[in-house]
C-alpha positions as CSV (number, residue, x, y, z in Angstrom):
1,X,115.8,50.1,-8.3
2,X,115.0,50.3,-4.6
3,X,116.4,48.3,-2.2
4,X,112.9,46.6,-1.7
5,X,112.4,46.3,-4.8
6,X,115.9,44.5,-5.1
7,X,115.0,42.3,-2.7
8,X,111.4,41.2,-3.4
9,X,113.1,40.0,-6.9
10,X,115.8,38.1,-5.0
11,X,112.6,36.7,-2.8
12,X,111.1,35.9,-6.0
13,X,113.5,34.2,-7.7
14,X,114.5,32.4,-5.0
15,X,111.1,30.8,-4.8
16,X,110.8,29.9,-8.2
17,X,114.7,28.2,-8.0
18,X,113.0,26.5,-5.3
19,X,110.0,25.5,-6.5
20,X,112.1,24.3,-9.7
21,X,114.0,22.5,-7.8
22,X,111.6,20.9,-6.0
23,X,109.5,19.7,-9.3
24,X,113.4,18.8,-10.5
25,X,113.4,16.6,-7.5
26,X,110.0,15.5,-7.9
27,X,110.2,14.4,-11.6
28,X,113.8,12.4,-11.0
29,X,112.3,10.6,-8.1
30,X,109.4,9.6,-10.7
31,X,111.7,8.4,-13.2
32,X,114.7,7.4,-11.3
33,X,113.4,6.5,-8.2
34,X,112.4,3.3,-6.5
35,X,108.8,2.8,-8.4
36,X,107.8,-0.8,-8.7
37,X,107.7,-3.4,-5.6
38,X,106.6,-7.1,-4.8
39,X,103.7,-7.4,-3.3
40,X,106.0,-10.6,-1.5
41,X,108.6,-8.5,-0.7
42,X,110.7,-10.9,-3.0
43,X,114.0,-9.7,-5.2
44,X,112.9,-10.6,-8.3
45,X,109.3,-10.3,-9.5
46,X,108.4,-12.0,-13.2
47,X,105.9,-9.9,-15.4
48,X,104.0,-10.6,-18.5
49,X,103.5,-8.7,-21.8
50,X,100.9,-9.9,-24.1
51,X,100.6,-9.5,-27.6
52,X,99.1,-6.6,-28.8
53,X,99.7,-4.4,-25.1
54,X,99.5,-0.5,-24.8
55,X,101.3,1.2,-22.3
56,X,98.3,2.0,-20.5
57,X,97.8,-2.6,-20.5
58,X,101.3,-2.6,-19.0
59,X,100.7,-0.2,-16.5
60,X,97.0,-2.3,-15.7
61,X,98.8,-5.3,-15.5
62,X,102.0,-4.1,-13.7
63,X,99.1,-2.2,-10.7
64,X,97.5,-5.8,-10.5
65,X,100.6,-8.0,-10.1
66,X,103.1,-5.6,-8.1
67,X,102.9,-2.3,-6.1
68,X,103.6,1.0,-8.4
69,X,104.3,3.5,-6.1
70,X,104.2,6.1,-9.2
71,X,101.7,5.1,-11.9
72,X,102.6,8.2,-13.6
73,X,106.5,8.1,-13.9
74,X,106.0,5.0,-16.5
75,X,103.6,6.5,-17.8
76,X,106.1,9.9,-18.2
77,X,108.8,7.9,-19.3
78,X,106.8,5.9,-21.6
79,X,106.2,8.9,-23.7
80,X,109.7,10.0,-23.5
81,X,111.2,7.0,-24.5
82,X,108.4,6.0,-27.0
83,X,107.7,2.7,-25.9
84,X,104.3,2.8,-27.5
85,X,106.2,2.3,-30.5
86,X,108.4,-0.1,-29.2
87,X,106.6,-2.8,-27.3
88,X,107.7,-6.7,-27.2
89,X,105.0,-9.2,-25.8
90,X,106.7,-11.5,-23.4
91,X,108.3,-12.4,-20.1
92,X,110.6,-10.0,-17.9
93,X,111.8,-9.8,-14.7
94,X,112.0,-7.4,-12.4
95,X,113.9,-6.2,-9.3
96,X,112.4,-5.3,-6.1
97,X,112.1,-0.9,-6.1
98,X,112.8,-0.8,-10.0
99,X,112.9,2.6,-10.9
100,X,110.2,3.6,-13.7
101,X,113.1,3.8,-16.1
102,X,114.4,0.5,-15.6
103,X,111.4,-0.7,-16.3
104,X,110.3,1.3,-19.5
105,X,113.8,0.6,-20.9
106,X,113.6,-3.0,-20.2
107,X,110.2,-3.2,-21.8
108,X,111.5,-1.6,-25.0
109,X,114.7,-3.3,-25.0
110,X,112.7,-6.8,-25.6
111,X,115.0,-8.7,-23.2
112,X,112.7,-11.7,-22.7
113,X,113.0,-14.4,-20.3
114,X,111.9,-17.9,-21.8
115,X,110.1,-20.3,-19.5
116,X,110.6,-24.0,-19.2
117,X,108.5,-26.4,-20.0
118,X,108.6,-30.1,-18.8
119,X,107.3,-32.9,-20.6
120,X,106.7,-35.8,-18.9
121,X,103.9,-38.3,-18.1
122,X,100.4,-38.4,-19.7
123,X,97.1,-40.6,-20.9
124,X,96.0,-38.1,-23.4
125,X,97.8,-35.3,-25.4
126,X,95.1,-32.7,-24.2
127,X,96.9,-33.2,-20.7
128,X,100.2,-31.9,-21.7
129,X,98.4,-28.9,-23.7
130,X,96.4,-27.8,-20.1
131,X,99.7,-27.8,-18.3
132,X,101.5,-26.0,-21.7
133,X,98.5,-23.5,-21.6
134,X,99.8,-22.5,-18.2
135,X,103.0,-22.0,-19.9
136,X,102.7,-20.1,-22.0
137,X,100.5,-17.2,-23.9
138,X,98.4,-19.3,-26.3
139,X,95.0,-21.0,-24.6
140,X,94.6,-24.3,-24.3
141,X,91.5,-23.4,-26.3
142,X,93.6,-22.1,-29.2
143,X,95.9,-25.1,-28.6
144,X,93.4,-28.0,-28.8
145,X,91.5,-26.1,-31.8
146,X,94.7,-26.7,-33.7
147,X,95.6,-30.1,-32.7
148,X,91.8,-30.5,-33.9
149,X,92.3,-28.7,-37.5
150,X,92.9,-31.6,-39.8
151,X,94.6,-29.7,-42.5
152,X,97.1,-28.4,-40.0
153,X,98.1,-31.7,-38.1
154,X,98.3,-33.4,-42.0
155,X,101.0,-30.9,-42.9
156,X,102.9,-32.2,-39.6
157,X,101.9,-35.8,-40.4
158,X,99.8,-37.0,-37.7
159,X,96.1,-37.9,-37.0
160,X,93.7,-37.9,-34.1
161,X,94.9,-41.6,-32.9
162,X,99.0,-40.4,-32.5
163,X,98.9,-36.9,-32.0
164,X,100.0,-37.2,-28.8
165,X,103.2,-38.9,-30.6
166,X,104.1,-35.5,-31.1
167,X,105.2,-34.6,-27.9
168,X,108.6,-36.4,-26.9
169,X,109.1,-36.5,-22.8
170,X,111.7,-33.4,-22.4
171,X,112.5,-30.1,-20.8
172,X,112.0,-27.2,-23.4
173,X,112.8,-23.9,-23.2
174,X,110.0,-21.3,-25.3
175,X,109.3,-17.1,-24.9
176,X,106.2,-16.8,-22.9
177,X,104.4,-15.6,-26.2
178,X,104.2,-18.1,-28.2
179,X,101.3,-19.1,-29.8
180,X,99.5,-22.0,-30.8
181,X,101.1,-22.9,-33.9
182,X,104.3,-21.6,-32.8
183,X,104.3,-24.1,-29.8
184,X,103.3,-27.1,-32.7
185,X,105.5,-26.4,-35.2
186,X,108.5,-27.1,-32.3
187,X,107.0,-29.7,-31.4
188,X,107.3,-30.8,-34.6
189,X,111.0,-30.1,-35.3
190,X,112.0,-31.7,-32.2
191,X,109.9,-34.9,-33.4
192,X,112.0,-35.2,-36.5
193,X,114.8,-34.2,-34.6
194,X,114.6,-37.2,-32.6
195,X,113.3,-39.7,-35.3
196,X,116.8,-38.9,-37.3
197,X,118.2,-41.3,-39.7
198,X,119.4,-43.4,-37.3
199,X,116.2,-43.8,-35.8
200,X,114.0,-44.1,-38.9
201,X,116.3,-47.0,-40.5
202,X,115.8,-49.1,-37.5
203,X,112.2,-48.9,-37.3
204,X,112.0,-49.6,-41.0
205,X,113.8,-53.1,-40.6
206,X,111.7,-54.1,-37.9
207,X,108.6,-53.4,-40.1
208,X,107.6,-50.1,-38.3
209,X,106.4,-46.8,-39.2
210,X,107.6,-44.4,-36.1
211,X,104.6,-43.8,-34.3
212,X,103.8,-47.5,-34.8
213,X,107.1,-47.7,-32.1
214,X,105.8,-44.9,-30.4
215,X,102.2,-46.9,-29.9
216,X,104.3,-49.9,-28.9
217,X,106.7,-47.9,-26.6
218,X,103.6,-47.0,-25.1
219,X,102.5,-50.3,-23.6
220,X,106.1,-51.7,-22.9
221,X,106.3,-48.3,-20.4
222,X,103.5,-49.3,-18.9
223,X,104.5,-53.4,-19.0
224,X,107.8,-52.1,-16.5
225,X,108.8,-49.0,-15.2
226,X,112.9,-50.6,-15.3
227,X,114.4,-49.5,-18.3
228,X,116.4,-52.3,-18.3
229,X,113.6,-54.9,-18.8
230,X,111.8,-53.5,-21.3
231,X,114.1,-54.4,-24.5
232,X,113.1,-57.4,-23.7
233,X,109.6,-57.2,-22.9
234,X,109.0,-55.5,-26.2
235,X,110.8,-58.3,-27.6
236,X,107.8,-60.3,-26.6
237,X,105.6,-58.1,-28.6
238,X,107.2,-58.0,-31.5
239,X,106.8,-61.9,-31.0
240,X,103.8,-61.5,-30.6
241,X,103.2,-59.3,-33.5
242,X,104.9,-62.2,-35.9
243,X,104.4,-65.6,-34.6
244,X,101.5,-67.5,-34.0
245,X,101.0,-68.2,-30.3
246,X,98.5,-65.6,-29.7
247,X,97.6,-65.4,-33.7
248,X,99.2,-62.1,-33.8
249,X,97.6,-60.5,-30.8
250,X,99.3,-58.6,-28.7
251,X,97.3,-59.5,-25.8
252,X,98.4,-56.7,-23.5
253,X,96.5,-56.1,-20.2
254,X,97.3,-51.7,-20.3
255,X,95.3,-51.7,-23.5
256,X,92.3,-52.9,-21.8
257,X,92.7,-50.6,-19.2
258,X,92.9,-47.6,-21.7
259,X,89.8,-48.7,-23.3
260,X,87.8,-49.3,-20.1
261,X,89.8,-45.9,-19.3
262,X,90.0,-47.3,-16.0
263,X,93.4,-47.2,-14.8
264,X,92.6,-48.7,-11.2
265,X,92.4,-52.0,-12.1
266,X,94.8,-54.0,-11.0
267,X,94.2,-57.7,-12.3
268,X,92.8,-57.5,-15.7
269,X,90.2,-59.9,-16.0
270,X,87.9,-62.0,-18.7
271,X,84.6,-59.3,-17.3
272,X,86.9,-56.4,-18.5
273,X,88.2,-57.8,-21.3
274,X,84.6,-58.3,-22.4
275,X,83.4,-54.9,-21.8
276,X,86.5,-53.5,-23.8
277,X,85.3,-56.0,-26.9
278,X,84.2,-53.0,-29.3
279,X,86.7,-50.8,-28.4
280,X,89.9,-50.6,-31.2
281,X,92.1,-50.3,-28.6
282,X,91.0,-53.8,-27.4
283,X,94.4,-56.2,-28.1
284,X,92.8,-59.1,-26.9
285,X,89.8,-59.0,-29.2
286,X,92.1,-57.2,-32.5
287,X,95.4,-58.3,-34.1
288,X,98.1,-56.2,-34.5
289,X,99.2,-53.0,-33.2
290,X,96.8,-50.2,-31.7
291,X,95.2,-47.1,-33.0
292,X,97.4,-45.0,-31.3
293,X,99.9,-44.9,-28.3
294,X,98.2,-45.5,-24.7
295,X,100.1,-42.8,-23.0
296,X,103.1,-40.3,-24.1
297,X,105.8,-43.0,-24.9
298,X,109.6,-42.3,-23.0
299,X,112.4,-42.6,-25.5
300,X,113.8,-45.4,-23.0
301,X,110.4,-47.5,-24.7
302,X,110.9,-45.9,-27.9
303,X,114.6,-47.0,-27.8
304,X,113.9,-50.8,-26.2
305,X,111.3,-51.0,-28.9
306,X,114.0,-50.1,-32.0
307,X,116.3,-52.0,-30.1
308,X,114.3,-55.1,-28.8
309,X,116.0,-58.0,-27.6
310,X,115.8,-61.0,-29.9
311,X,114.5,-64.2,-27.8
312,X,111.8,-66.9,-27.7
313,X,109.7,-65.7,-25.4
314,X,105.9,-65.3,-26.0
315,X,104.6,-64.3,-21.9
316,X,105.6,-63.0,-19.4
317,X,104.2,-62.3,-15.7
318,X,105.3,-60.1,-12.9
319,X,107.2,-61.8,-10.3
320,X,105.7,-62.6,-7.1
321,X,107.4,-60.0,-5.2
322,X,107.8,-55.6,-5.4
323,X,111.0,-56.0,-7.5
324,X,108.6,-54.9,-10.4
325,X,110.2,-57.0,-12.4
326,X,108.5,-60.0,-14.6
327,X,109.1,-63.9,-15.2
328,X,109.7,-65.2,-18.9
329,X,108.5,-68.0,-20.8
330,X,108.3,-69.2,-24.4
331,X,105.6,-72.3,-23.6
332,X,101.6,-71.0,-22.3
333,X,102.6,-73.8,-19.7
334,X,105.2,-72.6,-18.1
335,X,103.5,-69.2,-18.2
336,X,100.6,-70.6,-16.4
337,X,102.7,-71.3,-13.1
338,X,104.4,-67.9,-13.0
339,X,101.1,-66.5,-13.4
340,X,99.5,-69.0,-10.7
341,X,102.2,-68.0,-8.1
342,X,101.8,-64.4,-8.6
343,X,98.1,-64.6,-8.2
344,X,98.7,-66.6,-5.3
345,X,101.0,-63.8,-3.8
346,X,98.7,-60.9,-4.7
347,X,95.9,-62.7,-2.6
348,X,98.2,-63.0,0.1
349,X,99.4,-59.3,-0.1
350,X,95.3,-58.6,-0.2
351,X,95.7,-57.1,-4.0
């Protein structure tokens, strides 16, 4: 071979080392290289998986939610790694320049985050299910269908009146993708979680079912907002409930509200107790308990309620001052001039 010759192959193979090396180079930086980044500029970036995603879904939802330098390295790794195969819906987080294998192998390693949902305050149960749509994957479509599907909600043991009974004020912790009947069914073990033996045995010797505390619960929350008081203000109720003073009405101004559902009103007067007349939720016009709970009960009011204080009194009336705390009496007389000097103070405040 001719020194030319000799050369020109050296030449050759050189370029193709070269150009190896630079596809080597090329193909590591797509797989190992910085790929994925926050459109924020933050550390950490969280990134949904829904049920039923391809690759190619991730890669969609990845492009509209964060910056992907190299659509194609996931894609490459991906294959390699068979994630198509391998795919968990759910929540991950990501770091800030996450390589395209990072990613793909924390895809297919299904380490999920779980997001935290806060139940607190609410009229209606179809509030909480909004914010818990926004929680989660299921709809609040797909959540208020089920809370609708009679069948269903029997086999958990509640009806259109208390199903909001089944949500107990809490912080829960759930995987991004559950669904409907996933999030329900929890719900439902925490309920019975909380109503345990304990629980159950007290409501039965006061002559109450569990949600018929809950529905009570409901008005003593919104008779006080100081735990303290409202042992004894549900005391009054259960008074109420038994004796003959108000011929077993409970007489309780937050019911009218709800069935005016006009929660503005701040004196509850004869005109609005008239206009709530037909409505079952009217405790001046029908004895006994409720339909169903006013708003989602706290388990301080569930608690006062099982735990009521034992006392003579039949009224009560807030005091005339922004303690928010209420005067007591066991004679309509004596409530009469509590309730005079608190009218009398809520003109002069210009309530």
């Amino acid at each position: 071979m001719t020194k030319r010759k000799t050369s020109s192959a050296k030449c050759i193979m050189l370029i193709l080392i070269a150009v190896c090396a630079v596809i080597g180079l090329y193909c590591a930086n797509l797989i190992f290289g910085g790929n994925i980044y926050s459109k924020t500029n933050e550390e950490h970036m969280y990134q949904t998986v829904a049920t039923g995603s391809s690759v190619d879904d991730i890669i969609t939802e990845l492009n509209s939610n964060q910056t992907v330098k190299h659509p194609m390295g996931i894609r490459l790794v991906a294959k390699i790694l068979d994630l198509e195969h391998h795919i968990y819906p759910g929540l991950y987080e990501l770091k800030n320049g996450m390589s395209a294998f990072e990613a793909v192998r924390l895809f297919r390693s299904g380490k999920r985050h779980t997001v935290r949902i806060s139940i607190t305050n609410a009229r209606h149960y179809e509030e909480i299910l909004q914010y818990v749509s926004e929680k989660i994957e299921a709809s609040y479509q797909d959540l208020v269908s089920l809370t609708k599907n009679r069948r269903f909600m029997d086999s958990l043991g509640f009806n259109k009146a208390n199903t909001i009974c089944l949500f107990l004020p809490d912080t829960y912790e759930f995987y991004w993708n559950t669904s409907a009947q996933q999030f329900l069914e929890r719900m439902s073990k925490e309920y019975n979680n909380f109503w345990n033996e304990t629980r159950r045995k007290k409501a039965s010797a006061i002559g109450l079912k569990p949600q018929q505390v809950m529905t009570l619960a409901s008005i003593v929350d919104q008779e006080t907002r100081h735990n303290n008081e409202k042992p004894r203000i549900a005391g009054v109720y259960m008074n109420r409930l038994r004796g003959t003073a108000t011929a077993g009405k409970l007489q309780a101004d937050p019911t009218i509200k709800f069935a005016l559902n006009d929660f503005e009103i701040k004196r509850v007067r004869k005109g609005h107790i008239e206009r709530a007349k037909s409505s079952p939720y009217s405790t001046y016009e029908h004895k006994g308990l409720p339909p169903g709970p006013i708003c989602l009960p706290s388990k301080a009011g569930i608690d006062a309620v099982l735990n009521y204080e034992r006392h003579g009194y039949y009224f009560f009336c807030a005091q005339p001052n922004y303690s928010g705390y209420s005067n007591f009496s066991a004679s309509f007389e004596q409530h009469r001039k509590f309730a005079t000097e608190y009218q009398k103070w809520l003109n002069q405040e210009g309530f």
